[in-house]
mmCIF file as Biopython writes it, N, C-alpha, C and O atoms, coordinates in Angstrom:
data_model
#
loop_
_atom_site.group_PDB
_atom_site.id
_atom_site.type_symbol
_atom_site.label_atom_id
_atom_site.label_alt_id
_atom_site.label_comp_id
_atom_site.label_asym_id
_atom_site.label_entity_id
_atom_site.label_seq_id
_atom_site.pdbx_PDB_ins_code
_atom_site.Cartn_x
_atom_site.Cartn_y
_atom_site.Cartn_z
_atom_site.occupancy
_atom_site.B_iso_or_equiv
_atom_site.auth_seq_id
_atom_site.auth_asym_id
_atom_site.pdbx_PDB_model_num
ATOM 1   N N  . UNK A ? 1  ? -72.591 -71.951 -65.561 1.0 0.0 1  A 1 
ATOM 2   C CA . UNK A ? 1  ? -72.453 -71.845 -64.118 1.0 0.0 1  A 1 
ATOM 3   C C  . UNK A ? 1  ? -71.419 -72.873 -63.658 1.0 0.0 1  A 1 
ATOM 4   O O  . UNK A ? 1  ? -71.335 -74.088 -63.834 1.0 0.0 1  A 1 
ATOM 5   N N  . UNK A ? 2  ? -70.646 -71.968 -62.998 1.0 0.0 2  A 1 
ATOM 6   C CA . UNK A ? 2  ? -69.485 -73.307 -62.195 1.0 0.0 2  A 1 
ATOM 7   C C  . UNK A ? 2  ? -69.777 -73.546 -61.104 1.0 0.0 2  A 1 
ATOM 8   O O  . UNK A ? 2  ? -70.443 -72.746 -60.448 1.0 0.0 2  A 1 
ATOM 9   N N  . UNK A ? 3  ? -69.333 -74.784 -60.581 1.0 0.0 3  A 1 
ATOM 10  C CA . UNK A ? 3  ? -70.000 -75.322 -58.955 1.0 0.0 3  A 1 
ATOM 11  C C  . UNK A ? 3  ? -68.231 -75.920 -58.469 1.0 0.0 3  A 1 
ATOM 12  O O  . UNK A ? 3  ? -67.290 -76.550 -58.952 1.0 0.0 3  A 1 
ATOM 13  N N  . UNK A ? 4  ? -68.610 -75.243 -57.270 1.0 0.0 4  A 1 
ATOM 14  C CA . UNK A ? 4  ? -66.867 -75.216 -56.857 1.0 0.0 4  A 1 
ATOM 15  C C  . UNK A ? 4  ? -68.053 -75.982 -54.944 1.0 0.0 4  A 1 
ATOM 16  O O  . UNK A ? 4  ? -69.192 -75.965 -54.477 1.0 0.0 4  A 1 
ATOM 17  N N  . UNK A ? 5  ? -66.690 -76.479 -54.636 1.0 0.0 5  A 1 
ATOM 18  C CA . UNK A ? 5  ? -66.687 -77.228 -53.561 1.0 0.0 5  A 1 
ATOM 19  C C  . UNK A ? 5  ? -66.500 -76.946 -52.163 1.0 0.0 5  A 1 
ATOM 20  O O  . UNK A ? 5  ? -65.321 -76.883 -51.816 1.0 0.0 5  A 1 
ATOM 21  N N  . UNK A ? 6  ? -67.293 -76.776 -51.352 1.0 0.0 6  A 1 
ATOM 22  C CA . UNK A ? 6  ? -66.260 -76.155 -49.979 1.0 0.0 6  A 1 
ATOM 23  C C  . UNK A ? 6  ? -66.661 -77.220 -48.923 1.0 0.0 6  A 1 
ATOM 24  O O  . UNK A ? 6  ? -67.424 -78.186 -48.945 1.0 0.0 6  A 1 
ATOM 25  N N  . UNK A ? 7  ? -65.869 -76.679 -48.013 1.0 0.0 7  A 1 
ATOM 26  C CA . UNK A ? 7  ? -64.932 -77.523 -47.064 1.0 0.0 7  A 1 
ATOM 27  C C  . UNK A ? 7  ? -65.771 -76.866 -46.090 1.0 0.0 7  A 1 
ATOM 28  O O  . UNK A ? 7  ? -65.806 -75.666 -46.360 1.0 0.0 7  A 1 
ATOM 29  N N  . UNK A ? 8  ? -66.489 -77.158 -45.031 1.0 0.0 8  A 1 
ATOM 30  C CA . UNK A ? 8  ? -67.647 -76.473 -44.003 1.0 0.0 8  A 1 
ATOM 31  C C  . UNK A ? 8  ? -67.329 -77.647 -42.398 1.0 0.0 8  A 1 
ATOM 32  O O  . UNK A ? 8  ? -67.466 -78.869 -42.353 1.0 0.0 8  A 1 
ATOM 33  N N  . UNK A ? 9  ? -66.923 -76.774 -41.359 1.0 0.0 9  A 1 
ATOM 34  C CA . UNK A ? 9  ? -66.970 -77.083 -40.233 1.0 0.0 9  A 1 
ATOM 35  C C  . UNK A ? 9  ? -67.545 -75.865 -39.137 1.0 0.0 9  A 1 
ATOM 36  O O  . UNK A ? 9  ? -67.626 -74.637 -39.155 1.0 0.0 9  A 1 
ATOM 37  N N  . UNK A ? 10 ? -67.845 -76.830 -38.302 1.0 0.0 10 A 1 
ATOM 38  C CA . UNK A ? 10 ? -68.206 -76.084 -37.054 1.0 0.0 10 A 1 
ATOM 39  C C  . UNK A ? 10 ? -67.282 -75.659 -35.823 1.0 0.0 10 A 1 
ATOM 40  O O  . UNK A ? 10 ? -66.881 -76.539 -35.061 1.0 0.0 10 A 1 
ATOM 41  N N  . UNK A ? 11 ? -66.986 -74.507 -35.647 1.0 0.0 11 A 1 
ATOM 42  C CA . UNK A ? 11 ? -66.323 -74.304 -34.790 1.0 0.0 11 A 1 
ATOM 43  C C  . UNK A ? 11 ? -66.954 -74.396 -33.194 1.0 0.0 11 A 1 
ATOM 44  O O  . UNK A ? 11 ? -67.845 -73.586 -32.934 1.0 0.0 11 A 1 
ATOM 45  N N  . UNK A ? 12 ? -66.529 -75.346 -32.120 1.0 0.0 12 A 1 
ATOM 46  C CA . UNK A ? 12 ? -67.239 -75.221 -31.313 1.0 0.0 12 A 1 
ATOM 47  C C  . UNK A ? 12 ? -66.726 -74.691 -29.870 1.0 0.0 12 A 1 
ATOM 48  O O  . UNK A ? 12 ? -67.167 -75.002 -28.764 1.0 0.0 12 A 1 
ATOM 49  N N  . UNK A ? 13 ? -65.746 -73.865 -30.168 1.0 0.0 13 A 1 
ATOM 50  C CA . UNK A ? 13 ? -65.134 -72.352 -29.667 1.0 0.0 13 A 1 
ATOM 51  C C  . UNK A ? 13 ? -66.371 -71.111 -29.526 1.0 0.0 13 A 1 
ATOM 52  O O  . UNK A ? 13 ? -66.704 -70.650 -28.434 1.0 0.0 13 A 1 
ATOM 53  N N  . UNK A ? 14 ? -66.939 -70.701 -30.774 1.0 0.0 14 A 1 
ATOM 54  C CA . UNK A ? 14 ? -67.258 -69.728 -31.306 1.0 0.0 14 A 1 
ATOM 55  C C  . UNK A ? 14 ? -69.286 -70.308 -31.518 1.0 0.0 14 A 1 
ATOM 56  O O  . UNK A ? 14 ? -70.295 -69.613 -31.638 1.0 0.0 14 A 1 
ATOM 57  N N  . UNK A ? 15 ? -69.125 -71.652 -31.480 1.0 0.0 15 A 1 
ATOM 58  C CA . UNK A ? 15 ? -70.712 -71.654 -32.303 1.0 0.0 15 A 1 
ATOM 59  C C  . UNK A ? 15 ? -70.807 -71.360 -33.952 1.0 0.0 15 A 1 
ATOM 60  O O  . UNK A ? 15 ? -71.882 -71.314 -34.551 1.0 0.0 15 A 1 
ATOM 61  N N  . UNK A ? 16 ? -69.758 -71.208 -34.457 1.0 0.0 16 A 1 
ATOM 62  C CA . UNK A ? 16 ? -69.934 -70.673 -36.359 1.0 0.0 16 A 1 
ATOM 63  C C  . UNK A ? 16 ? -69.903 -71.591 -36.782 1.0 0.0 16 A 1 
ATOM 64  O O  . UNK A ? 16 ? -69.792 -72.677 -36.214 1.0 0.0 16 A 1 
ATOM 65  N N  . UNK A ? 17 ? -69.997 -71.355 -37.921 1.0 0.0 17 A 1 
ATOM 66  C CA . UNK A ? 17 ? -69.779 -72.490 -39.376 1.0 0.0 17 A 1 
ATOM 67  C C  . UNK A ? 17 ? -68.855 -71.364 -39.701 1.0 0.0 17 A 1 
ATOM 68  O O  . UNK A ? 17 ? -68.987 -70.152 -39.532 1.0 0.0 17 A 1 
ATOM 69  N N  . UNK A ? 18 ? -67.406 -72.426 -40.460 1.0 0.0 18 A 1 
ATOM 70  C CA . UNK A ? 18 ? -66.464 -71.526 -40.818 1.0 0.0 18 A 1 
ATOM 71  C C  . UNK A ? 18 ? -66.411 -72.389 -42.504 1.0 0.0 18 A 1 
ATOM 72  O O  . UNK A ? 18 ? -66.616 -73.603 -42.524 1.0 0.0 18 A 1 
ATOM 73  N N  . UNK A ? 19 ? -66.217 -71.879 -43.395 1.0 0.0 19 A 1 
ATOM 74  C CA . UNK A ? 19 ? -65.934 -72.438 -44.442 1.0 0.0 19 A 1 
ATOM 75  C C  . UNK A ? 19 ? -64.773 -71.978 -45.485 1.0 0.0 19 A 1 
ATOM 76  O O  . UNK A ? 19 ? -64.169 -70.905 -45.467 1.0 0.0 19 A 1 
ATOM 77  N N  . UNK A ? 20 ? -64.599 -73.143 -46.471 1.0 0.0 20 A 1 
ATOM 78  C CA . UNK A ? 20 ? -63.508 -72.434 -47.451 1.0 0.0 20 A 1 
ATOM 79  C C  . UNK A ? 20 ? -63.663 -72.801 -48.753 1.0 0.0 20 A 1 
ATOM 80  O O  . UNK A ? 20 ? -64.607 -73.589 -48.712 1.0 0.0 20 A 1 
ATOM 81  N N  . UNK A ? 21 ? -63.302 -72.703 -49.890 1.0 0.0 21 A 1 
ATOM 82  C CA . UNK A ? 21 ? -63.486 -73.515 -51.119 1.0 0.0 21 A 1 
ATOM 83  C C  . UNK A ? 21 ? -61.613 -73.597 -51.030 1.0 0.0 21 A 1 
ATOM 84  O O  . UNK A ? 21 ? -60.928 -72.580 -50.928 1.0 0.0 21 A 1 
ATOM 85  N N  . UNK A ? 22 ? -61.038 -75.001 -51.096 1.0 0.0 22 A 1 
ATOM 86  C CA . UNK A ? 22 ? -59.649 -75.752 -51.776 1.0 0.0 22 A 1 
ATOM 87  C C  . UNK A ? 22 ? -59.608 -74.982 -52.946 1.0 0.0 22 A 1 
ATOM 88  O O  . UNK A ? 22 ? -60.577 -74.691 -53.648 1.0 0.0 22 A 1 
ATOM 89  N N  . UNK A ? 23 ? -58.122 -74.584 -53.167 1.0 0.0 23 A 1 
ATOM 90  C CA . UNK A ? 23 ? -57.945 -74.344 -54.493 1.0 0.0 23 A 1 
ATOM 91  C C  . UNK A ? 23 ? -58.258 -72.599 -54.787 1.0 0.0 23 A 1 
ATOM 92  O O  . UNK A ? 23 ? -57.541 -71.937 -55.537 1.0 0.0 23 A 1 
ATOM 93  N N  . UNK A ? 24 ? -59.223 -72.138 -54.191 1.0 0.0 24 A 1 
ATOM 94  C CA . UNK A ? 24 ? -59.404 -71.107 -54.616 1.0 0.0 24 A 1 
ATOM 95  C C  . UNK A ? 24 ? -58.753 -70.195 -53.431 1.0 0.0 24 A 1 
ATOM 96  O O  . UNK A ? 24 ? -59.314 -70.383 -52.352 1.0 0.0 24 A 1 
ATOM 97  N N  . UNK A ? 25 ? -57.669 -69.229 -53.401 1.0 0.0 25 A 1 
ATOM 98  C CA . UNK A ? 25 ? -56.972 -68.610 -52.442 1.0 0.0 25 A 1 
ATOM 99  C C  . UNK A ? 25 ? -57.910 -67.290 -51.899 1.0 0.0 25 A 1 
ATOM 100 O O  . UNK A ? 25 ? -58.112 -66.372 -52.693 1.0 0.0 25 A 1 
ATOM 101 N N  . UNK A ? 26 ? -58.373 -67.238 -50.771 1.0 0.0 26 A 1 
ATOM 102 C CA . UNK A ? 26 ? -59.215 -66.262 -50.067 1.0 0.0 26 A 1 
ATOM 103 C C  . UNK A ? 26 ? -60.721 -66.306 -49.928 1.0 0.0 26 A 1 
ATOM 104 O O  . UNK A ? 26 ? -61.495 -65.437 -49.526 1.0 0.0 26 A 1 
ATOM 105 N N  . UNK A ? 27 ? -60.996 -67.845 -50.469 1.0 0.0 27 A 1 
ATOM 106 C CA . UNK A ? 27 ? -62.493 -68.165 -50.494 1.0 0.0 27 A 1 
ATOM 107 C C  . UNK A ? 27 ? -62.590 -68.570 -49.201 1.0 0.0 27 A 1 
ATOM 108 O O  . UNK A ? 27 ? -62.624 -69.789 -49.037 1.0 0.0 27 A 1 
ATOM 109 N N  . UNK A ? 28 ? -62.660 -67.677 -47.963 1.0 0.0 28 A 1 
ATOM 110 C CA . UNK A ? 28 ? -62.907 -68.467 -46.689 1.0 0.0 28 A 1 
ATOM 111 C C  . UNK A ? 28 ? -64.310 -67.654 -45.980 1.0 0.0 28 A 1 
ATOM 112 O O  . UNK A ? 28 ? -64.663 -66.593 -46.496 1.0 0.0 28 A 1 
ATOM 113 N N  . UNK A ? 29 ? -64.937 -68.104 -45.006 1.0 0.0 29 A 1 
ATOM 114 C CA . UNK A ? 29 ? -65.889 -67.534 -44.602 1.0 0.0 29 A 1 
ATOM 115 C C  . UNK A ? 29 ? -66.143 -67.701 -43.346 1.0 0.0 29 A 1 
ATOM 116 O O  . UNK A ? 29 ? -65.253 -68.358 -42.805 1.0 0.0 29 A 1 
ATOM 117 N N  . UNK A ? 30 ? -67.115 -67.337 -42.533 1.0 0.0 30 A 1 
ATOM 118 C CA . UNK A ? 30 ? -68.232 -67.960 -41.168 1.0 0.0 30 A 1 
ATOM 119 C C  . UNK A ? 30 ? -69.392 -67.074 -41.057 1.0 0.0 30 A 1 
ATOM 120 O O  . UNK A ? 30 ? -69.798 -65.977 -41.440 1.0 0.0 30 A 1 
ATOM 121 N N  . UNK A ? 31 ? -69.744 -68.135 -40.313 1.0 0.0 31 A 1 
ATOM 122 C CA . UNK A ? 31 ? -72.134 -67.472 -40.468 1.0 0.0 31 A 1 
ATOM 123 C C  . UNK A ? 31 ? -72.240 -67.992 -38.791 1.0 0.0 31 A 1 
ATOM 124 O O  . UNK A ? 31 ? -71.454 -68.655 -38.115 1.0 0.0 31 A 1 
ATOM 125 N N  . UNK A ? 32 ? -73.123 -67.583 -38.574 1.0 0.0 32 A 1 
ATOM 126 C CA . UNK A ? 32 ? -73.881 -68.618 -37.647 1.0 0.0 32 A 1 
ATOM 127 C C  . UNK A ? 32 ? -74.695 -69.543 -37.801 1.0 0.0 32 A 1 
ATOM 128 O O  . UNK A ? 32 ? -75.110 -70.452 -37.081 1.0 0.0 32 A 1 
ATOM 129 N N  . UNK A ? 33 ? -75.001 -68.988 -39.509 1.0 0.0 33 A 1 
ATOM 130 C CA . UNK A ? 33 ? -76.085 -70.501 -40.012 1.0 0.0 33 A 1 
ATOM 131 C C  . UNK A ? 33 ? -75.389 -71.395 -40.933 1.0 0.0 33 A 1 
ATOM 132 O O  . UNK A ? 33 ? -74.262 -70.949 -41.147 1.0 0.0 33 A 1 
ATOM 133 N N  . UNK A ? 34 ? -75.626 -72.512 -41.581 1.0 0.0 34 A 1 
ATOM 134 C CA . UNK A ? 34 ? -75.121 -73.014 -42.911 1.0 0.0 34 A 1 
ATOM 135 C C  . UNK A ? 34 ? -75.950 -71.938 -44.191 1.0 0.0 34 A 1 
ATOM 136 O O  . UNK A ? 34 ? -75.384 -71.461 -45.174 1.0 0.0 34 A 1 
ATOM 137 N N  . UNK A ? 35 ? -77.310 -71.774 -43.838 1.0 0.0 35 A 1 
ATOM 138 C CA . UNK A ? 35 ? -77.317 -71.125 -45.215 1.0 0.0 35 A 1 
ATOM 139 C C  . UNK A ? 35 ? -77.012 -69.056 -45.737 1.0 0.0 35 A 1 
ATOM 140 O O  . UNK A ? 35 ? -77.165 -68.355 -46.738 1.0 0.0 35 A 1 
ATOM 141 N N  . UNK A ? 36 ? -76.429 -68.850 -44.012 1.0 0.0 36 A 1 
ATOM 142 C CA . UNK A ? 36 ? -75.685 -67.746 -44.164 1.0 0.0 36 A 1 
ATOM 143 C C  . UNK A ? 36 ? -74.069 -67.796 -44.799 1.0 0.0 36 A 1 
ATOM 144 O O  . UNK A ? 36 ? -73.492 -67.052 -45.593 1.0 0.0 36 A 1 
ATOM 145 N N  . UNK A ? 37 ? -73.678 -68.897 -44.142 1.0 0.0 37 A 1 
ATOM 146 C CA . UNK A ? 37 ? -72.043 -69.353 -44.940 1.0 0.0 37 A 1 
ATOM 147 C C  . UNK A ? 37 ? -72.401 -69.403 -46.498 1.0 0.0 37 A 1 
ATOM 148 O O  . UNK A ? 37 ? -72.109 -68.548 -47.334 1.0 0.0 37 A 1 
ATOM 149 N N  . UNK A ? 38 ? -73.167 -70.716 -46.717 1.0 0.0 38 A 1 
ATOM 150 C CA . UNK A ? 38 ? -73.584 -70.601 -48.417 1.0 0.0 38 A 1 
ATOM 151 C C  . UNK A ? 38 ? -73.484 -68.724 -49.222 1.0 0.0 38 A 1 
ATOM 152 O O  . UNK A ? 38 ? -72.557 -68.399 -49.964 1.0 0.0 38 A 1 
ATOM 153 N N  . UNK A ? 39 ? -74.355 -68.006 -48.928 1.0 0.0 39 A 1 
ATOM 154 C CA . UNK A ? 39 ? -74.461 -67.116 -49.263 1.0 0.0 39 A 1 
ATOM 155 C C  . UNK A ? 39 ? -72.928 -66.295 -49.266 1.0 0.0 39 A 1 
ATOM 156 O O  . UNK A ? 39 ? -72.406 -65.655 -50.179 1.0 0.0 39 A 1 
ATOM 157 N N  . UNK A ? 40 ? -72.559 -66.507 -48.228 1.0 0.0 40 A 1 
ATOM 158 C CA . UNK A ? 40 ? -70.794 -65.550 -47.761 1.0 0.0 40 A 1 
ATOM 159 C C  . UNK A ? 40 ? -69.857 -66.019 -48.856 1.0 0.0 40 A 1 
ATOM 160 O O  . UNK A ? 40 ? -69.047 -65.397 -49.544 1.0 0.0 40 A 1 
ATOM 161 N N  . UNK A ? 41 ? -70.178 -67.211 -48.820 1.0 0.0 41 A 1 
ATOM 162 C CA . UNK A ? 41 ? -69.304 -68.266 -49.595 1.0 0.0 41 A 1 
ATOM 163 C C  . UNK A ? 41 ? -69.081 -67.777 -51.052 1.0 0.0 41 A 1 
ATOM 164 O O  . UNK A ? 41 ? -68.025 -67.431 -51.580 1.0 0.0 41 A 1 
ATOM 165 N N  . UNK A ? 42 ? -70.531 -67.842 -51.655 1.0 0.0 42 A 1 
ATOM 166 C CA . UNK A ? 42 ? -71.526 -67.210 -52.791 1.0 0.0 42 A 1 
ATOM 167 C C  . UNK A ? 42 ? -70.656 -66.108 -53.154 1.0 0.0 42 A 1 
ATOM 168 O O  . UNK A ? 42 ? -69.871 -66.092 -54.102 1.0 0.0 42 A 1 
ATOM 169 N N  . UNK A ? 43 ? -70.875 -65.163 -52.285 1.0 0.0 43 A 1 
ATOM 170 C CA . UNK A ? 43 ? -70.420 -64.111 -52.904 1.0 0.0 43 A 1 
ATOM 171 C C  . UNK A ? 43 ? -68.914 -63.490 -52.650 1.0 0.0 43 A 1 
ATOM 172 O O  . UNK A ? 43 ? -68.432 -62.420 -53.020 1.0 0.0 43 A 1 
ATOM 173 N N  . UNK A ? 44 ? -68.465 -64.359 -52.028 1.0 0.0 44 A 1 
ATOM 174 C CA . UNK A ? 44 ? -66.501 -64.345 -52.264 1.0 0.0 44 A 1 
ATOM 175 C C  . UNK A ? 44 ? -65.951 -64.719 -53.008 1.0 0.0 44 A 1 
ATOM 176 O O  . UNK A ? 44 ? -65.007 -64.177 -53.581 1.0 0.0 44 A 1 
ATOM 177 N N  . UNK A ? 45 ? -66.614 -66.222 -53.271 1.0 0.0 45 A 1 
ATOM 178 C CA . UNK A ? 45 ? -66.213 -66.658 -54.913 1.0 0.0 45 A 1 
ATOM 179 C C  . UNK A ? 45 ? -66.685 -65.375 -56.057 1.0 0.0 45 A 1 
ATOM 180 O O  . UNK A ? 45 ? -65.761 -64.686 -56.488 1.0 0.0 45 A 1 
ATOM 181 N N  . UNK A ? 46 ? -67.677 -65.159 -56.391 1.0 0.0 46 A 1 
ATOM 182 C CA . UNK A ? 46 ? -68.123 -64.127 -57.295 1.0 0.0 46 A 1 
ATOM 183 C C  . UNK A ? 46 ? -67.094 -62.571 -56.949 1.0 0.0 46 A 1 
ATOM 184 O O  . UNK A ? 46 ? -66.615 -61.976 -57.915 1.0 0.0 46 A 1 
ATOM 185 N N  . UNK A ? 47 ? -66.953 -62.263 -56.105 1.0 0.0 47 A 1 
ATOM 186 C CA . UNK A ? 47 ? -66.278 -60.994 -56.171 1.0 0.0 47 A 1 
ATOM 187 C C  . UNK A ? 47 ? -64.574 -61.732 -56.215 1.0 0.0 47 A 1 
ATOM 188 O O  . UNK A ? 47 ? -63.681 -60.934 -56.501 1.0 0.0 47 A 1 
ATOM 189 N N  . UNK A ? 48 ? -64.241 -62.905 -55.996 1.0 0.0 48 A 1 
ATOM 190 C CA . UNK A ? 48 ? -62.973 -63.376 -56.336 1.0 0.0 48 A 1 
ATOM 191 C C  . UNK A ? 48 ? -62.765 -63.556 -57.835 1.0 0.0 48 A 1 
ATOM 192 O O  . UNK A ? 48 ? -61.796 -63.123 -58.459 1.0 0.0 48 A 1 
ATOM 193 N N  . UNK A ? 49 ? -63.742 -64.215 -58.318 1.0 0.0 49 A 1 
ATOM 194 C CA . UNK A ? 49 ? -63.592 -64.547 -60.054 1.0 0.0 49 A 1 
ATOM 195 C C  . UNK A ? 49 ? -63.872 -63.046 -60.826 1.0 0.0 49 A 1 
ATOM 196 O O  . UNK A ? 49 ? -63.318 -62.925 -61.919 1.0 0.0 49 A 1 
ATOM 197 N N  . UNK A ? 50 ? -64.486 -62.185 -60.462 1.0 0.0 50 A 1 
ATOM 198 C CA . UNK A ? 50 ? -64.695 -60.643 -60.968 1.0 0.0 50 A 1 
ATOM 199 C C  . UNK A ? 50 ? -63.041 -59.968 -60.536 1.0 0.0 50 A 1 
ATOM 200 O O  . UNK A ? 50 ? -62.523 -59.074 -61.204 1.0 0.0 50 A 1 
ATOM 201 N N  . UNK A ? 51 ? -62.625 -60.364 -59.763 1.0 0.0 51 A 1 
ATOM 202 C CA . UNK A ? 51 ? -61.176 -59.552 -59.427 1.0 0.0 51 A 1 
ATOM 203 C C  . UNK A ? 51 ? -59.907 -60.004 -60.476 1.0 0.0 51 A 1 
ATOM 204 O O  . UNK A ? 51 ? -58.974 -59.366 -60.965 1.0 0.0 51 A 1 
ATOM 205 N N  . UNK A ? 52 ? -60.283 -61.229 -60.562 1.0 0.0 52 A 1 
ATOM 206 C CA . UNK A ? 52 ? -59.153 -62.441 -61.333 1.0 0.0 52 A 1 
ATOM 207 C C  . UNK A ? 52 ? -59.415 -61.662 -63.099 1.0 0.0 52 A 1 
ATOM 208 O O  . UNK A ? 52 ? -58.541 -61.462 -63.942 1.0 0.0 52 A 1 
ATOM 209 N N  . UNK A ? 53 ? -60.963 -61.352 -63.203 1.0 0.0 53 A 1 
ATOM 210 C CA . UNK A ? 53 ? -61.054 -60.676 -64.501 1.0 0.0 53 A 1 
ATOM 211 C C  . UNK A ? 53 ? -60.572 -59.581 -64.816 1.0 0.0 53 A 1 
ATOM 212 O O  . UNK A ? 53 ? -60.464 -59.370 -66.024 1.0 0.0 53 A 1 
ATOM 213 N N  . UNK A ? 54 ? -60.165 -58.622 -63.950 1.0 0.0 54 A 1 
ATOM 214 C CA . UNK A ? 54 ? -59.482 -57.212 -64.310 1.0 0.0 54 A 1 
ATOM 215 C C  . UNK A ? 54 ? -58.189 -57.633 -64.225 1.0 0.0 54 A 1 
ATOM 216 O O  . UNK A ? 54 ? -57.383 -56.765 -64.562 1.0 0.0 54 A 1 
ATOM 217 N N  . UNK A ? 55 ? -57.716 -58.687 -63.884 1.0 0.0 55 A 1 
ATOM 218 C CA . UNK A ? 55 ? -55.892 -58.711 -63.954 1.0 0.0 55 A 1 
ATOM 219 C C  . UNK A ? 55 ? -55.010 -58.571 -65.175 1.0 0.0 55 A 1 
ATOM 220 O O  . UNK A ? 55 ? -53.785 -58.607 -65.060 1.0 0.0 55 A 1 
#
C-alpha cells in the first residue's frame, strides 16, 4: 500500500474542502466534509494509478 500526501483547504467562498495530492497530475477534489474529500481523494488516486497501468 502506498500513502501519498494531500494538500486540504477550506474554501470559504463555497463552504468545501478542496483538496489535491503534489506531484500527482489530476489528483484534485472537494466534499463538503473532510471525510468525503478523503474518500474523492481515495478514489482519484486509484482510478489515476489504474490509468497510468494501461499506458
Amino acid at each position: 500500500m502506498k500513502l501519498f500526501t494531500a494538500v486540504i483547504e477550506k474554501d470559504t467562498d463555497t463552504n468545501l474542502y478542496v483538496g489535491y495530492v503534489p506531484g500527482l497530475a489530476g489528483a484534485h477534489s472537494q466534499a463538503e466534509t473532510l471525510d468525503e474529500l478523503r474518500e474523492n481523494l481515495q478514489e482519484v488516486i486509484e482510478m489515476l494509478l489504474d490509468f497510468d497501468l494501461w499506458r
